[in-house]
C-alpha positions as CSV (number, residue, x, y, z in Angstrom):
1,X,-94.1,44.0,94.4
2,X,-97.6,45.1,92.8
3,X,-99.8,47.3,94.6
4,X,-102.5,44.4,94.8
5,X,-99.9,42.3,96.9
6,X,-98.8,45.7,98.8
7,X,-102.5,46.0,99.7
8,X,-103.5,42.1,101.0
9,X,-99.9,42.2,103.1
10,X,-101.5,45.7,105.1
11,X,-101.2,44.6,108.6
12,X,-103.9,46.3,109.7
13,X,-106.7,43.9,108.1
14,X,-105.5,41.3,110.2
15,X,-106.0,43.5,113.6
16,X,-108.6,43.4,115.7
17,X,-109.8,46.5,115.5
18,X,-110.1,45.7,111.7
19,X,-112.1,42.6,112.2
20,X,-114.6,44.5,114.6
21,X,-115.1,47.4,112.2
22,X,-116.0,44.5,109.6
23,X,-117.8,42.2,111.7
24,X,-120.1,45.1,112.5
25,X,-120.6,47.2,109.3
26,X,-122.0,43.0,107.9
27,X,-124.4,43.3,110.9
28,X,-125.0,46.6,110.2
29,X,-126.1,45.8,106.5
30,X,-127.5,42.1,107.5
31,X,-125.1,40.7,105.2
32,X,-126.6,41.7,102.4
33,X,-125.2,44.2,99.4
34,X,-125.2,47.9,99.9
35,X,-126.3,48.5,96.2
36,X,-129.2,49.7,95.8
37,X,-131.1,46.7,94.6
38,X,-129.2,44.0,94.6
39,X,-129.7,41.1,97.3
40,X,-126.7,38.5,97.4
41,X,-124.9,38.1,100.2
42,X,-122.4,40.8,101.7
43,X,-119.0,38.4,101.6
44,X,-116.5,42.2,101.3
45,X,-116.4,45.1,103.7
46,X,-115.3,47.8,101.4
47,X,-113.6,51.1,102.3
48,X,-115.5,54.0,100.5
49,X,-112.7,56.0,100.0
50,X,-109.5,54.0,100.4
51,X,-107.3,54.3,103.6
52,X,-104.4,55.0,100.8
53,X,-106.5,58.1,99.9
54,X,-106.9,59.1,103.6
55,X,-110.3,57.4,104.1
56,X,-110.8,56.6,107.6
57,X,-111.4,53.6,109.5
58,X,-114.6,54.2,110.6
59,X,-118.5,52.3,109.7
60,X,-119.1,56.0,107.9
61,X,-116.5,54.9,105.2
62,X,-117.3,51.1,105.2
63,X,-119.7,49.3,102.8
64,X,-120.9,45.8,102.3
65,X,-120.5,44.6,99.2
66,X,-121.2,40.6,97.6
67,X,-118.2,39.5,95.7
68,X,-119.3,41.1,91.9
69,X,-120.0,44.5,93.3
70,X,-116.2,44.0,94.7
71,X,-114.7,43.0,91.9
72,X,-116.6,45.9,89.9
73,X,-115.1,48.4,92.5
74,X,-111.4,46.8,93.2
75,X,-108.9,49.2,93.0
76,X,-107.0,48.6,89.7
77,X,-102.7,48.3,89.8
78,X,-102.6,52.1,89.2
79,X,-105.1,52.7,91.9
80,X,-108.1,53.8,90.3
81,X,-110.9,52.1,91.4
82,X,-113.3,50.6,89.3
83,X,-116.6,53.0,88.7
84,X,-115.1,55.7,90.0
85,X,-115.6,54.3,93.7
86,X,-119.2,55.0,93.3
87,X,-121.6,52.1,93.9
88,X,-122.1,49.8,90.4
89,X,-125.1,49.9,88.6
90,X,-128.1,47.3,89.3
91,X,-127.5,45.2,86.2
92,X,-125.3,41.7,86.8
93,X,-122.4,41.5,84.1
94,X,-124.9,40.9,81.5
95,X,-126.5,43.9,81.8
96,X,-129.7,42.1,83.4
97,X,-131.3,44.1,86.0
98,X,-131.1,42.1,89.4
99,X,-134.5,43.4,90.5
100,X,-137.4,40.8,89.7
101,X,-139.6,43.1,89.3
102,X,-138.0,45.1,86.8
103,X,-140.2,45.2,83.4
104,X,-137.6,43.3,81.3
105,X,-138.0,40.2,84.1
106,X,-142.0,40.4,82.9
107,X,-143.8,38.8,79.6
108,X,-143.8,41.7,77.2
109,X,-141.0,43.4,78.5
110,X,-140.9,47.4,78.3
111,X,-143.4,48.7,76.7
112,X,-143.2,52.0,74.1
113,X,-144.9,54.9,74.9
């Protein structure tokens, strides 16, 4: 069995007290991304440090996070998790900024100095 199947048959994601903690932390974050930056929707409720690496169950440890941010941070089959578990950059997978207002979204770009 791989440790991505190991992980989605965890019976605890399908307990209430699981739901709750999720239901809340989206509230929490208005169902919007906790990266700095980037607005999509919150569809993930993401464990900060992973209940395999003793994280705890509580909204402390728990992030919101749209589905690219999640797949940028899944944990990998030898449990590392992408980016170190830190939070992604603010660049889509293009390496576009997602703010609108950054410079490169804006005729002329960056300037030199």
């Amino acid at each position: 069995m791989s440790f991505r199947s190991e992980k989605k048959a965890d019976p605890f994601y399908f307990s209430e007290q699981w739901k709750n903690l999720r239901r809340y932390r989206l509230l929490i974050d208005k169902f919007i991304c906790a990266v700095p930056g980037c607005k999509e929707k919150a569809s993930v409720v993401d464990h900060i440090v992973s209940r395999m690496d003793g994280g705890r169950d509580r909204l402390e440890n728990l992030r919101s996070l749209c589905s690219l941010h999640d797949r940028q941070m899944k944990e990998k089959t030898n449990r590392k998790r992408g980016m170190n578990g830190r939070l992604p950059s603010l660049c889509d997978e293009n390496g576009m900024p997602y703010d609108p207002d950054h410079p490169w979204h804006r005729p002329g770009g960056v300037k030199k100095v």
